[in-house]
N, C-alpha and C positions, 0 to 999 in steps of 0.2 A: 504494500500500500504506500501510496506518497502522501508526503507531508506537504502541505504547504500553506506558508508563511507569510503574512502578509506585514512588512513594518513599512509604520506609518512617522513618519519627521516632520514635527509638529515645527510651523516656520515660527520666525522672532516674532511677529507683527501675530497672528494668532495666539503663543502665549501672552502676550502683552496684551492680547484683548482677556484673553479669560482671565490675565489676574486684576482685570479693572472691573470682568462681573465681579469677580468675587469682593472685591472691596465695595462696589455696589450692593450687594448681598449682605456685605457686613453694616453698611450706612443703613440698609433699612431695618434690619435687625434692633436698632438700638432703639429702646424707648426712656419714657420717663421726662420727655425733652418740655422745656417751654414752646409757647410758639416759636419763639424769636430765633430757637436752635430748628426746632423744627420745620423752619425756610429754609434757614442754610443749607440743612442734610438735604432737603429738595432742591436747592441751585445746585449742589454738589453732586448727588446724582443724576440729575440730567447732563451737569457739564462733562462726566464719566460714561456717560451712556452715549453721549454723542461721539466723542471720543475713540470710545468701543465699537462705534459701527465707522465710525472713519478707518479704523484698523483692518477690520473684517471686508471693505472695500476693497482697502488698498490691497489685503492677502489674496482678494479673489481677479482683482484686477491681476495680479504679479503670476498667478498660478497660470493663468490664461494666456498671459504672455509668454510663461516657459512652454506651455502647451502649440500655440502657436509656431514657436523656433522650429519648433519640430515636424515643421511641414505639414501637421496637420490645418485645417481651417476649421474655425468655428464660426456659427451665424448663432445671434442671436443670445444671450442671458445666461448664465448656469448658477445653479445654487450650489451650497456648501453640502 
């Protein structure tokens, strides 16, 4: 029987996004907050979330373009 293996190389820009959820994840976790905190944590997590999809952009713009070198062509959008 064969084995096979699939590894997967997680790029910069991809961990850099998931460790801005998880700090996102952590920002909403806290309670206890006045309002006055509890704006902030919301500027905060939006300015992080926005962030995080600039990331996950640019990783999927970059993957398309090594995919592209390679002679193949692509039309049109791909998801993660």
């Amino acid at each position: 029987m064969t084995q096979v293996i699939q590894l997967y190389i997680e790029t910069p820009l991809l961990r850099q996004a998931r460790n801005l959820t998880e700090s996102i994840i952590n920002l909403a976790k806290v309670q206890g907050l006045t309002p006055e905190q509890f704006q902030s944590h919301l500027r905060a997590i939006d300015l992080l979330a926005r962030e995080a999809h600039d990331l996950i952009v640019d990783a999927e713009f970059e993957r398309d373009s090594r995919s592209d070198k390679g002679g193949k062509s692509k039309k049109g959008g791909g998801g993660f």
